[in-house]
N, C-alpha and C positions, 0 to 999 in steps of 0.2 A: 162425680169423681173429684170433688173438692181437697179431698184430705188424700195424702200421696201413699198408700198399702206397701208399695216397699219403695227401694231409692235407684237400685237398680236392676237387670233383666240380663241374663245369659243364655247365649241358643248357642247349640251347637259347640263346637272342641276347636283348640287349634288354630290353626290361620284362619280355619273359615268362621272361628268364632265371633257371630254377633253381640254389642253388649249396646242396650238403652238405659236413659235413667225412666222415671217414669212417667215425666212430661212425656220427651222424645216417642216411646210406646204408644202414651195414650192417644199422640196425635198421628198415627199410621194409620193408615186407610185398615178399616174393618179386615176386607180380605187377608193382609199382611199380617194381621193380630194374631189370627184365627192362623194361617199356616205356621206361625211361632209357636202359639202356644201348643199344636198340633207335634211339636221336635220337642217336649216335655223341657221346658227351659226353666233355670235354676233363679231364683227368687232372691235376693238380698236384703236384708235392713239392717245399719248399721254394722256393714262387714257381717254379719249372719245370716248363715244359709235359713231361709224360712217354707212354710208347710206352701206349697202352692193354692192351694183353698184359701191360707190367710190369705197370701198375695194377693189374689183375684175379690178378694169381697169387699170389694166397695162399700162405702156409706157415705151419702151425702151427705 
């Protein structure tokens, strides 16, 4: 996970809304990934909403 797939991560609405960049994400304990990404959370790059599949595919 060298190169950053988006800049930042939205869970949830609201006050209760979560936001990471993609450091912050990548270094959350696995279980806390997986329950986010489980709330279908909204993807960014450059202020653009992106496809979630981009977001998540990594390349080293």
């Amino acid at each position: 996970m060298s190169t950053p797939t988006f800049e930042e991560v939205a869970c949830g609405s609201g006050e209760s809304e979560l936001r990471y960049t993609f450091e912050e994400f990548c270094t959350l304990p696995l279980s806390d990934r997986v329950a986010l990404l489980l709330q279908k959370p909204r993807f960014y790059r450059g202020g653009q909403l992106l496809n979630g599949a981009d977001a998540m595919s990594f390349r080293a």
